[in-house]
PDB file with one MODEL, atoms N, CA, C and O in Angstrom:
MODEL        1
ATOM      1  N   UNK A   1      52.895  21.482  52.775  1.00  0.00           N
ATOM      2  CA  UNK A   1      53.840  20.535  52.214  1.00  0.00           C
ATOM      3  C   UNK A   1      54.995  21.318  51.585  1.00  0.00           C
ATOM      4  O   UNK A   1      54.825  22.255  50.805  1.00  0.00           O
ATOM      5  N   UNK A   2      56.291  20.817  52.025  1.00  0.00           N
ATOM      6  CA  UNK A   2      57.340  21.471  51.235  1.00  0.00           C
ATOM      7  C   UNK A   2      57.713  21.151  50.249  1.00  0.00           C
ATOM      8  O   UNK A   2      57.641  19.948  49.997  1.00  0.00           O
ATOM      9  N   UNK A   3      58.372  22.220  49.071  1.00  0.00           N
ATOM     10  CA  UNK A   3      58.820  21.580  48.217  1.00  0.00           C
ATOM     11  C   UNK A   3      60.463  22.434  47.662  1.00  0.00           C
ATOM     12  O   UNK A   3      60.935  23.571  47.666  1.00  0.00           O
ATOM     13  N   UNK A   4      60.898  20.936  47.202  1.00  0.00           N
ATOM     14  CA  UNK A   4      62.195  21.392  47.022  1.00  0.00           C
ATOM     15  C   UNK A   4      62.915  21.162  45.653  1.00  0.00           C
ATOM     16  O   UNK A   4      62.528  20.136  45.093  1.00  0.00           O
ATOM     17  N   UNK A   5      63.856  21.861  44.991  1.00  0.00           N
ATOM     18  CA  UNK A   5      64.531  21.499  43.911  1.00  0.00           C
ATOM     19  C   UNK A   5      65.940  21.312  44.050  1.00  0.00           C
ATOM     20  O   UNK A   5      66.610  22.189  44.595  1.00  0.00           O
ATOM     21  N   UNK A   6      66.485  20.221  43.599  1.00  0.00           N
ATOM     22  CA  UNK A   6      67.712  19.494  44.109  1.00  0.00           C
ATOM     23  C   UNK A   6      68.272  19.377  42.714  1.00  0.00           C
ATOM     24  O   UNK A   6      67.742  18.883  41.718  1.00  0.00           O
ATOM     25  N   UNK A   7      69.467  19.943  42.855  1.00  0.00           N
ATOM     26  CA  UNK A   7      70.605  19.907  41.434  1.00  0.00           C
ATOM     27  C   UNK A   7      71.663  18.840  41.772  1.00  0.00           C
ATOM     28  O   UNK A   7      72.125  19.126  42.876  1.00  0.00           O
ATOM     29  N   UNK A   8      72.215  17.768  41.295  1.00  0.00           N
ATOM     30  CA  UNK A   8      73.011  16.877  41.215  1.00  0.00           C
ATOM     31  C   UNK A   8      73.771  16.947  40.238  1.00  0.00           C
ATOM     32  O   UNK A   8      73.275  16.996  39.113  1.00  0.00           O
ATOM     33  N   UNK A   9      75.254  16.972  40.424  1.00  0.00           N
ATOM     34  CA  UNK A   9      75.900  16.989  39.422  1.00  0.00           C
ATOM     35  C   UNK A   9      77.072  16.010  39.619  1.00  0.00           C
ATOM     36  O   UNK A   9      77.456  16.046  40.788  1.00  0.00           O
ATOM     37  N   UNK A  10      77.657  15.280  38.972  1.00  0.00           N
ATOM     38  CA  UNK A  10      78.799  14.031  38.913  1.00  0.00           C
ATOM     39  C   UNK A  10      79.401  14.182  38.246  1.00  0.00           C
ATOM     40  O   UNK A  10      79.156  13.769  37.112  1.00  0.00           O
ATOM     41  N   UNK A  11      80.913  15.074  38.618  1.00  0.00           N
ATOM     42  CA  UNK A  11      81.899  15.403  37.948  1.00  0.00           C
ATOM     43  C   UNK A  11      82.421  14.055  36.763  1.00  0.00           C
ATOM     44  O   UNK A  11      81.956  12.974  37.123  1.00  0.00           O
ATOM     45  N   UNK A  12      83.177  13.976  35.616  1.00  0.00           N
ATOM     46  CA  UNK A  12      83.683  12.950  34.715  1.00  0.00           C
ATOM     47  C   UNK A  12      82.673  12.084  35.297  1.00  0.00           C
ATOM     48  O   UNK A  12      83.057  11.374  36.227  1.00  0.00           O
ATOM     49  N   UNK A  13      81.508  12.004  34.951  1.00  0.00           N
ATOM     50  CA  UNK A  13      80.193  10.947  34.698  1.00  0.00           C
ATOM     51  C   UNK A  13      79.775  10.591  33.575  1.00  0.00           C
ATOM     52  O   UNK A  13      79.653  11.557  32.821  1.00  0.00           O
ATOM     53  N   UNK A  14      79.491   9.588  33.110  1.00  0.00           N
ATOM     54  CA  UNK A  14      78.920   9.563  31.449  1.00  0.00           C
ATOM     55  C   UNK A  14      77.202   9.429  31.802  1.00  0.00           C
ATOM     56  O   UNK A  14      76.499   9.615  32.796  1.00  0.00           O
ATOM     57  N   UNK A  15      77.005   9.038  30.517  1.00  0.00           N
ATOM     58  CA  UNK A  15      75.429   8.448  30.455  1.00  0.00           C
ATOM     59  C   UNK A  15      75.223   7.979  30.762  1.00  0.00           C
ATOM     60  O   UNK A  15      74.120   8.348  31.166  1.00  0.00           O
ATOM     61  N   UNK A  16      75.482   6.520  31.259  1.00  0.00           N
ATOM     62  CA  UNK A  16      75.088   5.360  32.638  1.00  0.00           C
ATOM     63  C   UNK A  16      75.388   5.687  33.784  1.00  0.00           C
ATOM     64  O   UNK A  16      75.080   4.984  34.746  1.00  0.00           O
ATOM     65  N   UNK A  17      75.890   6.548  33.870  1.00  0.00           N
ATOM     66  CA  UNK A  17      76.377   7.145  35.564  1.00  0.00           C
ATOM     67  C   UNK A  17      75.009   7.799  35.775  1.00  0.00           C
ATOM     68  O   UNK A  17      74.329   7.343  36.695  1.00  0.00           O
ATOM     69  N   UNK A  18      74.379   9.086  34.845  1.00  0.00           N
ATOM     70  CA  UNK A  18      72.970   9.231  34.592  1.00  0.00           C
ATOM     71  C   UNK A  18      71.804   8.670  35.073  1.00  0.00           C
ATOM     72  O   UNK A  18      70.980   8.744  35.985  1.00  0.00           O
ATOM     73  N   UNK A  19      72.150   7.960  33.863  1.00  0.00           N
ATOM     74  CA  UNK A  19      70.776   6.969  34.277  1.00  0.00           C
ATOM     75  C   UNK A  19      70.493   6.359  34.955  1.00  0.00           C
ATOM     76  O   UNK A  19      69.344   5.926  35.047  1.00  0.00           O
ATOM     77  N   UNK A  20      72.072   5.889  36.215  1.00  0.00           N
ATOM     78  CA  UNK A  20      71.992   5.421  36.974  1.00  0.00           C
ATOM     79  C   UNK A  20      71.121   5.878  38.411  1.00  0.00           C
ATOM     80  O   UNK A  20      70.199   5.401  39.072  1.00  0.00           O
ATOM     81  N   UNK A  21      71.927   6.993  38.461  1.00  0.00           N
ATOM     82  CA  UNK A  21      71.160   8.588  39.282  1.00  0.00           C
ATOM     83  C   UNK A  21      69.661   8.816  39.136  1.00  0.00           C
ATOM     84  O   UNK A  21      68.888   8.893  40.091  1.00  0.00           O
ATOM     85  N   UNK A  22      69.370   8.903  38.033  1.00  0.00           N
ATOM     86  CA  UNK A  22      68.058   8.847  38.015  1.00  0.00           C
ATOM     87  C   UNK A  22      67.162   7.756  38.161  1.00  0.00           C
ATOM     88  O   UNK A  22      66.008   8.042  38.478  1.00  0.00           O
ATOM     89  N   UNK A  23      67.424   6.703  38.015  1.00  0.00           N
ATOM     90  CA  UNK A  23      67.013   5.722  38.885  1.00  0.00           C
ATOM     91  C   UNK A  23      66.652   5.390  39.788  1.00  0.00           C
ATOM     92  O   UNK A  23      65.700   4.634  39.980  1.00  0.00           O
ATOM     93  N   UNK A  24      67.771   6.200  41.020  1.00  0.00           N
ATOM     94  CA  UNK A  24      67.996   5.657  41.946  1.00  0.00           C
ATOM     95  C   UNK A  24      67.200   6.949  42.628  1.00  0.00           C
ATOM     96  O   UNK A  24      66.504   6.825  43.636  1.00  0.00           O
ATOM     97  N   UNK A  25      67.382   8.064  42.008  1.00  0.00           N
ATOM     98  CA  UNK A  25      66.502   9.408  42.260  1.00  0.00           C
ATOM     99  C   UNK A  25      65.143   8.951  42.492  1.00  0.00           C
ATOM    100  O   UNK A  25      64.530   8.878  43.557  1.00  0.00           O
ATOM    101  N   UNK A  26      64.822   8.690  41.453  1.00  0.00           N
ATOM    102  CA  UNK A  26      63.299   8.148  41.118  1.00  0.00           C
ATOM    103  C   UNK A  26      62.688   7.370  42.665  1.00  0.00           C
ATOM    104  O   UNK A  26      61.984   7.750  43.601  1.00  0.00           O
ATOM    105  N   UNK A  27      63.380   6.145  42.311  1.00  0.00           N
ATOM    106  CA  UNK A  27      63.274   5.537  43.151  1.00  0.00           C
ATOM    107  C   UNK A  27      62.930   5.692  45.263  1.00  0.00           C
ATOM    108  O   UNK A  27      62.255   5.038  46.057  1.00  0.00           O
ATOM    109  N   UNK A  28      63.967   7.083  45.395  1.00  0.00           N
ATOM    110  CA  UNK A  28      63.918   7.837  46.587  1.00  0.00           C
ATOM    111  C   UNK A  28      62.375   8.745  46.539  1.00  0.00           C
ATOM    112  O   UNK A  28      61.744   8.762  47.596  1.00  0.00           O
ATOM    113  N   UNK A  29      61.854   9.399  45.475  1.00  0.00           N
ATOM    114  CA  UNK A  29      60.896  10.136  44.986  1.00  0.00           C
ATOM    115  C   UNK A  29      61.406  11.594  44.619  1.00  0.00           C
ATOM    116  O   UNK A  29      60.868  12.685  44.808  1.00  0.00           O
ATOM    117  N   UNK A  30      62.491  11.296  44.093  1.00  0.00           N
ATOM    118  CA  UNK A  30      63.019  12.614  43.619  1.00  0.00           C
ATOM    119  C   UNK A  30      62.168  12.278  42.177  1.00  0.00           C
ATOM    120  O   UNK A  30      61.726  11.148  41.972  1.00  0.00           O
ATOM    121  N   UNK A  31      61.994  13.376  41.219  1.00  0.00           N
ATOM    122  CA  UNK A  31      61.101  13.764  40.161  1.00  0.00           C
ATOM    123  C   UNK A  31      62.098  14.348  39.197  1.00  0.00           C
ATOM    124  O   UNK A  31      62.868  15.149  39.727  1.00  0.00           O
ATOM    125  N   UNK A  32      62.275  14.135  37.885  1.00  0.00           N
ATOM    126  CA  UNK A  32      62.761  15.220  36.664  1.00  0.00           C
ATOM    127  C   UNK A  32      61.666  15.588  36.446  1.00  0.00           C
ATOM    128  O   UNK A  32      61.787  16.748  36.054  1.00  0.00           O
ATOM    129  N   UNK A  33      60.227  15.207  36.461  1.00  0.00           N
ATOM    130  CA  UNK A  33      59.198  16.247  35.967  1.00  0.00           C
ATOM    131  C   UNK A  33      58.763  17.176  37.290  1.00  0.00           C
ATOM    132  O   UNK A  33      58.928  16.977  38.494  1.00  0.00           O
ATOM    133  N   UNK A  34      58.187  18.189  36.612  1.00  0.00           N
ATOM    134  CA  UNK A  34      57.285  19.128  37.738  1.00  0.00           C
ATOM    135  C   UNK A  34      55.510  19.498  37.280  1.00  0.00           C
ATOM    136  O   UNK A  34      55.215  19.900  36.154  1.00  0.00           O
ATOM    137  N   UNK A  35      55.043  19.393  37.781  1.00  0.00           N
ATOM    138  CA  UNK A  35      53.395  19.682  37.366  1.00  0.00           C
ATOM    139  C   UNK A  35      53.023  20.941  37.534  1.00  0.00           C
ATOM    140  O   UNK A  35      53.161  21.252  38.718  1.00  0.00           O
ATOM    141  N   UNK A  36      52.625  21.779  36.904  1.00  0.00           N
ATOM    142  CA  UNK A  36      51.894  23.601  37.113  1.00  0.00           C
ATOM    143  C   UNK A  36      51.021  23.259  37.723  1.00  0.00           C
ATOM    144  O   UNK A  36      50.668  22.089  37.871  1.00  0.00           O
ATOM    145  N   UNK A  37      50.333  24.583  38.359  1.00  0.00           N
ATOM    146  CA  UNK A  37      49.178  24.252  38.701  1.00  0.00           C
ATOM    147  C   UNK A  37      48.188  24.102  37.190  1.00  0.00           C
ATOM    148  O   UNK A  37      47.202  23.392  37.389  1.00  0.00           O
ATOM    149  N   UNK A  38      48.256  24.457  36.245  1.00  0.00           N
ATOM    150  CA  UNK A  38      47.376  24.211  34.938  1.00  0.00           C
ATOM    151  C   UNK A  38      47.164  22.306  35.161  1.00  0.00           C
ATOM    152  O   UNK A  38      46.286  21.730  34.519  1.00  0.00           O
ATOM    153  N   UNK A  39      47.837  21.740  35.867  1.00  0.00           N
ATOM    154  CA  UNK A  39      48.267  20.201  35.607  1.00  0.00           C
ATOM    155  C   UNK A  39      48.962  19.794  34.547  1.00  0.00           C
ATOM    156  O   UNK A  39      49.025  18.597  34.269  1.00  0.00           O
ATOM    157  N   UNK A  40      49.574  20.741  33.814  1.00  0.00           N
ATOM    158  CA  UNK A  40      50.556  20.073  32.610  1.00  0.00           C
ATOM    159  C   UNK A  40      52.392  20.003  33.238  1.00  0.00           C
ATOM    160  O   UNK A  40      53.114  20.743  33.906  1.00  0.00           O
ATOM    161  N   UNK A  41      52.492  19.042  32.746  1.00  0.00           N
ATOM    162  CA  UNK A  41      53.453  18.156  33.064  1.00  0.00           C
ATOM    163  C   UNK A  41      55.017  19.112  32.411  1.00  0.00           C
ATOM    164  O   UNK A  41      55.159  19.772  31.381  1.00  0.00           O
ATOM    165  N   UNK A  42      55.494  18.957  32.968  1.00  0.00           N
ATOM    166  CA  UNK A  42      57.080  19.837  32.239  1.00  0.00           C
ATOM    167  C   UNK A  42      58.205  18.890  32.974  1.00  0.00           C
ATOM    168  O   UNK A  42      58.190  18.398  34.102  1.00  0.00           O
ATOM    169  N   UNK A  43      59.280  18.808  31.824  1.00  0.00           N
ATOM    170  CA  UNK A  43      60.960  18.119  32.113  1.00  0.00           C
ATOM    171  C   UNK A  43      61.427  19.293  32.690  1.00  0.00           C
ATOM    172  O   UNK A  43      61.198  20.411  32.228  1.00  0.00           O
ATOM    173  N   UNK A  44      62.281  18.990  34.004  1.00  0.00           N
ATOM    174  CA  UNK A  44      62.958  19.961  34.604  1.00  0.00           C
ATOM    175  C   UNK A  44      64.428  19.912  34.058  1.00  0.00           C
ATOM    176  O   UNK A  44      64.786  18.843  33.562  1.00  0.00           O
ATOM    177  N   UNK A  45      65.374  21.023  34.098  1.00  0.00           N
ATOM    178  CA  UNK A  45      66.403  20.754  32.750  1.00  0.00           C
ATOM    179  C   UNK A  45      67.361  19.860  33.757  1.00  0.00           C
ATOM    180  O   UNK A  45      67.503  19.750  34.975  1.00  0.00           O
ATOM    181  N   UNK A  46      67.983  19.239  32.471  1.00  0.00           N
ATOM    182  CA  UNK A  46      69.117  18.767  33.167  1.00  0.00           C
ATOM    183  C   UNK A  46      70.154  18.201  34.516  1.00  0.00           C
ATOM    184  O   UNK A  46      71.367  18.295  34.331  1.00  0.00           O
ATOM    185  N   UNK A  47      69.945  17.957  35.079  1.00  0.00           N
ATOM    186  CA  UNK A  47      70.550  17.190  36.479  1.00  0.00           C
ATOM    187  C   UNK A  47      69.940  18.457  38.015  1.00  0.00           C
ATOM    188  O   UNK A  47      70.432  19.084  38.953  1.00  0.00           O
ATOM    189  N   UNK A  48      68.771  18.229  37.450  1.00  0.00           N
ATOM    190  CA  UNK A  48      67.578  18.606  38.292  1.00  0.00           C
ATOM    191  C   UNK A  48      66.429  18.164  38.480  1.00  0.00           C
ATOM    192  O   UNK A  48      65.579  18.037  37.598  1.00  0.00           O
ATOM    193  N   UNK A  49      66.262  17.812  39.971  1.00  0.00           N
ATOM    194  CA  UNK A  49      65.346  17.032  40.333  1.00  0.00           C
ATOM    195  C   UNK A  49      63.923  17.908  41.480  1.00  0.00           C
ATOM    196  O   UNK A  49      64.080  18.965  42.091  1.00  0.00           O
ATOM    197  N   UNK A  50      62.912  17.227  41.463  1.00  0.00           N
ATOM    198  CA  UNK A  50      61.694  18.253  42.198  1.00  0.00           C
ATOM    199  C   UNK A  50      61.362  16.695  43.292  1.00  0.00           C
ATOM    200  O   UNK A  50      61.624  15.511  43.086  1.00  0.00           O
ATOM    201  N   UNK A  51      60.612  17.471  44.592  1.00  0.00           N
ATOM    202  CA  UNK A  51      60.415  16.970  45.668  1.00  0.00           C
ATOM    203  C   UNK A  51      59.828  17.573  46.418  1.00  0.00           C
ATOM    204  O   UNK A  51      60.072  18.730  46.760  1.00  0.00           O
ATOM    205  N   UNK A  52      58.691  16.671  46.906  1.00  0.00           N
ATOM    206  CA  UNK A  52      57.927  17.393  47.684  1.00  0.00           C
ATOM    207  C   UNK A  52      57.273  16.455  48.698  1.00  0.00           C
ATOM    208  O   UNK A  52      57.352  15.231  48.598  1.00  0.00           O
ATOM    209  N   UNK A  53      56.640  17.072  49.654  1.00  0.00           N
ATOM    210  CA  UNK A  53      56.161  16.390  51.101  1.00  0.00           C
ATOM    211  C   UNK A  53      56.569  16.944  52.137  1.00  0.00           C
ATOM    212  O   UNK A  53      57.355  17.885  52.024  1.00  0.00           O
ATOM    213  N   UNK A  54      56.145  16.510  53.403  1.00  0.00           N
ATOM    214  CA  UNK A  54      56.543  16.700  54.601  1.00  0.00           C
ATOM    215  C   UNK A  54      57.789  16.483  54.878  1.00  0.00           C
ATOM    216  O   UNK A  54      57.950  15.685  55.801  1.00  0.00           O
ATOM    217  N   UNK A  55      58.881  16.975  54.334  1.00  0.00           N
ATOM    218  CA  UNK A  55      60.151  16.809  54.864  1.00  0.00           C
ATOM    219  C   UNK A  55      61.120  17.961  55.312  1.00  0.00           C
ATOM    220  O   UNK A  55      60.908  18.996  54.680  1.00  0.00           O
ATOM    221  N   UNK A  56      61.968  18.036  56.089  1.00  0.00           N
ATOM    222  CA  UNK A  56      62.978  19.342  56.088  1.00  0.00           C
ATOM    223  C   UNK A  56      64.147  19.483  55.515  1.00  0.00           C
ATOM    224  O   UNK A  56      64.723  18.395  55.504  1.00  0.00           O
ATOM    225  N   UNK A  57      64.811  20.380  54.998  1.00  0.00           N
ATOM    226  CA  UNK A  57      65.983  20.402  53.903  1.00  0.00           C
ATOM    227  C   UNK A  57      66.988  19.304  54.438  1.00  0.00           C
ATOM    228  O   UNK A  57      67.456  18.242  54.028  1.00  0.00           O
ATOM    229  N   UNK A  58      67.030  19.667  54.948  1.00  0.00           N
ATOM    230  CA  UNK A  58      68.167  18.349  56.006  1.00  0.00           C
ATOM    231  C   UNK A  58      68.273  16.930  55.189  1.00  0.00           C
ATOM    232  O   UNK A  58      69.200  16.539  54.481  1.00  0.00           O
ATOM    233  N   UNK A  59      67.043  16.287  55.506  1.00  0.00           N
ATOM    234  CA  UNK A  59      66.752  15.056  55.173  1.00  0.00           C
ATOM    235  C   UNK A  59      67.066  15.051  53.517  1.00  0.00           C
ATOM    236  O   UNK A  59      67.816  14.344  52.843  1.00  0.00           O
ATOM    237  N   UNK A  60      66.165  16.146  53.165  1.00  0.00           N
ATOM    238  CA  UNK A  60      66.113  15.904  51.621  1.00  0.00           C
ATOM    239  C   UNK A  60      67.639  16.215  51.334  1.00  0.00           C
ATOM    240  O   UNK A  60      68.172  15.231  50.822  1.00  0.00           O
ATOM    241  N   UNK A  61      68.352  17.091  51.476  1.00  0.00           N
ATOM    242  CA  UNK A  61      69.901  17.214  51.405  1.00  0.00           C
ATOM    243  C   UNK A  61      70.424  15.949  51.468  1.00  0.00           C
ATOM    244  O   UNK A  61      70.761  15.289  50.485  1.00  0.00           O
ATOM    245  N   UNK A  62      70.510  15.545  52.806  1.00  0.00           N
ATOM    246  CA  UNK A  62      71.207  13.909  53.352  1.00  0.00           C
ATOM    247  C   UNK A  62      70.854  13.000  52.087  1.00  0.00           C
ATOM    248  O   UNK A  62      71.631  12.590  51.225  1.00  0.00           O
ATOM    249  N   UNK A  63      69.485  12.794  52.201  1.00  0.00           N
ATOM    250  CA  UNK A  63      68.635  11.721  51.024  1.00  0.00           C
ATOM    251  C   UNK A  63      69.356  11.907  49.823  1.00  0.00           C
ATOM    252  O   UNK A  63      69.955  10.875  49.520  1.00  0.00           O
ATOM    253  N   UNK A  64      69.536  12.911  48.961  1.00  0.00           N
ATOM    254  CA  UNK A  64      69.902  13.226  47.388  1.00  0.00           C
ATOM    255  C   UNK A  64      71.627  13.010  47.707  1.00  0.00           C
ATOM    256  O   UNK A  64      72.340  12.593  46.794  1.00  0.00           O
ATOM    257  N   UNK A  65      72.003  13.213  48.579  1.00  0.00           N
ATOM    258  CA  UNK A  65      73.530  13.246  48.799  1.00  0.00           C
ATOM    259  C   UNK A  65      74.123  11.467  48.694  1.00  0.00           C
ATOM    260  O   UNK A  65      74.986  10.985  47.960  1.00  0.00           O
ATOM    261  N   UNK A  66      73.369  10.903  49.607  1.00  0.00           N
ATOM    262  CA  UNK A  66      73.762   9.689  50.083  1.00  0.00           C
ATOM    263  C   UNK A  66      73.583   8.639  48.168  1.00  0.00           C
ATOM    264  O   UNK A  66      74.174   7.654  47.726  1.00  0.00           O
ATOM    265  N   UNK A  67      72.477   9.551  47.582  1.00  0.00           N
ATOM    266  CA  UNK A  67      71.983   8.561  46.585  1.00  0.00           C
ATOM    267  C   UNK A  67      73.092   8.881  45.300  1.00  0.00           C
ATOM    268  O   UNK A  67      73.452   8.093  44.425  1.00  0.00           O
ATOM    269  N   UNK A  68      73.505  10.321  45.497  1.00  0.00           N
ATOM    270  CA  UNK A  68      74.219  10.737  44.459  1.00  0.00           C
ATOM    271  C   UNK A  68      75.714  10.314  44.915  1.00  0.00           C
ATOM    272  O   UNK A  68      76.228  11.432  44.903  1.00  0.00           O
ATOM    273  N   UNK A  69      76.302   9.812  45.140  1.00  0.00           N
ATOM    274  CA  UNK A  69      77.506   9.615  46.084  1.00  0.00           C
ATOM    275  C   UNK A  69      77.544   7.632  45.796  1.00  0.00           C
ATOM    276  O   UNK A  69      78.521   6.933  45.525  1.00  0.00           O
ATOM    277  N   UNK A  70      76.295   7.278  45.965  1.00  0.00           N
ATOM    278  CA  UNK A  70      76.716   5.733  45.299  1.00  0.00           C
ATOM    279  C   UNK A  70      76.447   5.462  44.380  1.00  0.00           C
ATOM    280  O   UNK A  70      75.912   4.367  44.207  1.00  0.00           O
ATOM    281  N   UNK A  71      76.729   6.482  43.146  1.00  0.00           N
ATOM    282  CA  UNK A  71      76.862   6.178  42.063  1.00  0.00           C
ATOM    283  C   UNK A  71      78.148   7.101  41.416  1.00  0.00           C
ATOM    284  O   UNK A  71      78.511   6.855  40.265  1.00  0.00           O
ATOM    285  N   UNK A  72      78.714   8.006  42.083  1.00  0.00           N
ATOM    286  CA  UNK A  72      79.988   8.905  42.163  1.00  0.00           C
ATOM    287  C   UNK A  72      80.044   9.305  43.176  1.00  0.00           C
ATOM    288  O   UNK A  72      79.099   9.894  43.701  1.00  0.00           O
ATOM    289  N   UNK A  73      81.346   9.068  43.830  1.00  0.00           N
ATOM    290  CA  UNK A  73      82.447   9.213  45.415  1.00  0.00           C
ATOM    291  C   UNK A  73      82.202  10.897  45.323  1.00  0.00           C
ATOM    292  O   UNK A  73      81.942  11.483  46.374  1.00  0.00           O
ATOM    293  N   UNK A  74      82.296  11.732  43.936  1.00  0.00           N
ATOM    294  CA  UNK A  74      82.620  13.026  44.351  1.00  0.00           C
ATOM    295  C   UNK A  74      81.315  13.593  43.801  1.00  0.00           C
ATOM    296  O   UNK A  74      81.332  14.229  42.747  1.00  0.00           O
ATOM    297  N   UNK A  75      80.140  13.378  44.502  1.00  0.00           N
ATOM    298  CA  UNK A  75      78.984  13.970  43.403  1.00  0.00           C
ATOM    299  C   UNK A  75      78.666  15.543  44.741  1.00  0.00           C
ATOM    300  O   UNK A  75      79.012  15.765  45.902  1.00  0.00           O
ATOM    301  N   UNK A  76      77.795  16.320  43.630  1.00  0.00           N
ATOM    302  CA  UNK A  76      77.984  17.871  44.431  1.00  0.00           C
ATOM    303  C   UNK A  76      76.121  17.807  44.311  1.00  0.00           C
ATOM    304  O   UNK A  76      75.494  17.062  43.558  1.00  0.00           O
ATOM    305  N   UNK A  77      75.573  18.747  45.219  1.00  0.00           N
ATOM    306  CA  UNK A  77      74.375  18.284  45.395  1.00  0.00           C
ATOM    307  C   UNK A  77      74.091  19.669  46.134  1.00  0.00           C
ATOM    308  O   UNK A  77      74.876  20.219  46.907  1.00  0.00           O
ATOM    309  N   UNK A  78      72.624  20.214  45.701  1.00  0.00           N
ATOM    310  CA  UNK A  78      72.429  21.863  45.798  1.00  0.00           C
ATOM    311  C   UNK A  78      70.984  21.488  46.390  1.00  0.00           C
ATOM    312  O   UNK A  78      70.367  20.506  45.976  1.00  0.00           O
ATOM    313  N   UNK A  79      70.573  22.196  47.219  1.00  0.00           N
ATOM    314  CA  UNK A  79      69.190  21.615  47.096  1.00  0.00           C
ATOM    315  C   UNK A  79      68.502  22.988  47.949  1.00  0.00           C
ATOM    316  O   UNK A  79      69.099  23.357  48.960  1.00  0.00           O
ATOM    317  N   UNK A  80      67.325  23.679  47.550  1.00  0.00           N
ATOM    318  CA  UNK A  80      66.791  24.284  47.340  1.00  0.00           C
ATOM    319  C   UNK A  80      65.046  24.513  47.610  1.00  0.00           C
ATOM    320  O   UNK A  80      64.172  24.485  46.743  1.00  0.00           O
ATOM    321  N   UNK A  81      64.858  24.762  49.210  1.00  0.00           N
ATOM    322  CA  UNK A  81      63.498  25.029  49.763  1.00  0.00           C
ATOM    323  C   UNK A  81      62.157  25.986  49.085  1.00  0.00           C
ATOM    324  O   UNK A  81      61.990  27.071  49.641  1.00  0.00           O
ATOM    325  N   UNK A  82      61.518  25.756  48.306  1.00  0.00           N
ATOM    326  CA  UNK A  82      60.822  26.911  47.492  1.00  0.00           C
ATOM    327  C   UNK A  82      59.394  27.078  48.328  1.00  0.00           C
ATOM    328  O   UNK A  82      58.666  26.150  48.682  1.00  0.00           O
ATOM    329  N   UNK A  83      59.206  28.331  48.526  1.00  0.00           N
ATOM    330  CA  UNK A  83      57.490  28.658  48.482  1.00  0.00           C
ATOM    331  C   UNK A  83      56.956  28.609  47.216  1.00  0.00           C
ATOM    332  O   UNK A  83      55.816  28.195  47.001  1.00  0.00           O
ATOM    333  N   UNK A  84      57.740  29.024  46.324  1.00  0.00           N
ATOM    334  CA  UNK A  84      56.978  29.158  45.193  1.00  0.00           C
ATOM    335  C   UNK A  84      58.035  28.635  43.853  1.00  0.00           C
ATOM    336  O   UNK A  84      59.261  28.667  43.957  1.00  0.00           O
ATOM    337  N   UNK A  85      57.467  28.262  42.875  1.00  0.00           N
ATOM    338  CA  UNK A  85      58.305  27.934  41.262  1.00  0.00           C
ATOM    339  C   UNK A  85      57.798  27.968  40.915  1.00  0.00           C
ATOM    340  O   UNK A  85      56.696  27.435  41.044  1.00  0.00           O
ATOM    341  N   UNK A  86      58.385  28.947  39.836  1.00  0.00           N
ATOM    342  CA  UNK A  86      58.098  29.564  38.554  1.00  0.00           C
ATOM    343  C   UNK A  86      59.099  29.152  37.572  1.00  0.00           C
ATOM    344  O   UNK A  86      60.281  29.272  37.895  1.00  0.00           O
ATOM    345  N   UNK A  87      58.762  28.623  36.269  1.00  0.00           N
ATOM    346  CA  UNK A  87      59.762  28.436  35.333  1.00  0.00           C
ATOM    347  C   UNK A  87      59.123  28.896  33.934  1.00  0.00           C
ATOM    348  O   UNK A  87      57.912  29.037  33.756  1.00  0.00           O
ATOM    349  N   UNK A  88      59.987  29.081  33.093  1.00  0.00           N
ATOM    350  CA  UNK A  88      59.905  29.542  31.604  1.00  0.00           C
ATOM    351  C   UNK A  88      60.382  28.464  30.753  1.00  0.00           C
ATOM    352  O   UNK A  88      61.286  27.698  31.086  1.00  0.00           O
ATOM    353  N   UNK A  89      59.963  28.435  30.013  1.00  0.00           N
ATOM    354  CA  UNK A  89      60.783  27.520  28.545  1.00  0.00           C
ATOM    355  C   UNK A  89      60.901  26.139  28.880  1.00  0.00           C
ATOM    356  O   UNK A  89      60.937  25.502  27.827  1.00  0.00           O
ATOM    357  N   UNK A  90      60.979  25.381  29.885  1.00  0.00           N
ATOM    358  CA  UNK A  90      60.970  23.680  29.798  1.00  0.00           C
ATOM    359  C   UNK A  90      59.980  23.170  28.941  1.00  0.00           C
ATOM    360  O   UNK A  90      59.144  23.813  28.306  1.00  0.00           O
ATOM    361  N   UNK A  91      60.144  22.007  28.980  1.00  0.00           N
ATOM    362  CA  UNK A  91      59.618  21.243  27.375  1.00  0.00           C
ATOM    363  C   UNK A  91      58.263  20.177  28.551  1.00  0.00           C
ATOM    364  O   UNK A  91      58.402  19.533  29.590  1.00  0.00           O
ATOM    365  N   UNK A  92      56.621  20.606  27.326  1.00  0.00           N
ATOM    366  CA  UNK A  92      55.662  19.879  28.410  1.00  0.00           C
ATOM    367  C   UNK A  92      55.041  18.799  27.738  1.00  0.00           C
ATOM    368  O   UNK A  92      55.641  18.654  26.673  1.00  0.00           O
ATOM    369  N   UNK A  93      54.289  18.118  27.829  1.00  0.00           N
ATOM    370  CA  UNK A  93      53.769  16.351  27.400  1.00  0.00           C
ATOM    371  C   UNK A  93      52.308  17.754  26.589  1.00  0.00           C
ATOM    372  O   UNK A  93      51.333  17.337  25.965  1.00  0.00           O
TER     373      UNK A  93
ENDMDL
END
């Protein structure tokens, strides 16, 4: 199963532009959290999202693009195939 980390960013966006995104993120199965293998739960920072399954960058690119784009015309969108993640310092439940 692949997994991927997808950065979204929406130039002059406020906080409902946000929340809107993440919503609509959510909704696609994009994730702000990520799980360790320990199973503890961590916030990924800031206008970063986690994803995973049978998919190829492509799709997941297209997918986060199309979602970030109807909620801002000029949204920029990074997205990122991992074998492996590792993170330091995010905040866990």
């Amino acid at each position: 199963m692949a997994m991927f980390i997808v950065r979204v960013e929406l130039p002059d966006a406020n906080y409902s532009d946000y929340q809107a995104l993440y919503d609509l993120m959510e909704s696609y199965g994009f994730s702000k959290q990520i799980t360790g293998d320990n199973g503890v739960v961590y916030d990924l920072p800031d206008a970063e999202y986690y994803c995973n399954g049978d998919y190829d960058i492509e799709a997941v690119s297209s997918t986060a693009f199309q979602v970030a784009q109807s909620v801002r015309a000029n949204a920029k969108v990074l997205v990122t195939e991992a074998e492996r993640i590792r993170w330091t310092g995010l905040v866990y439940y």
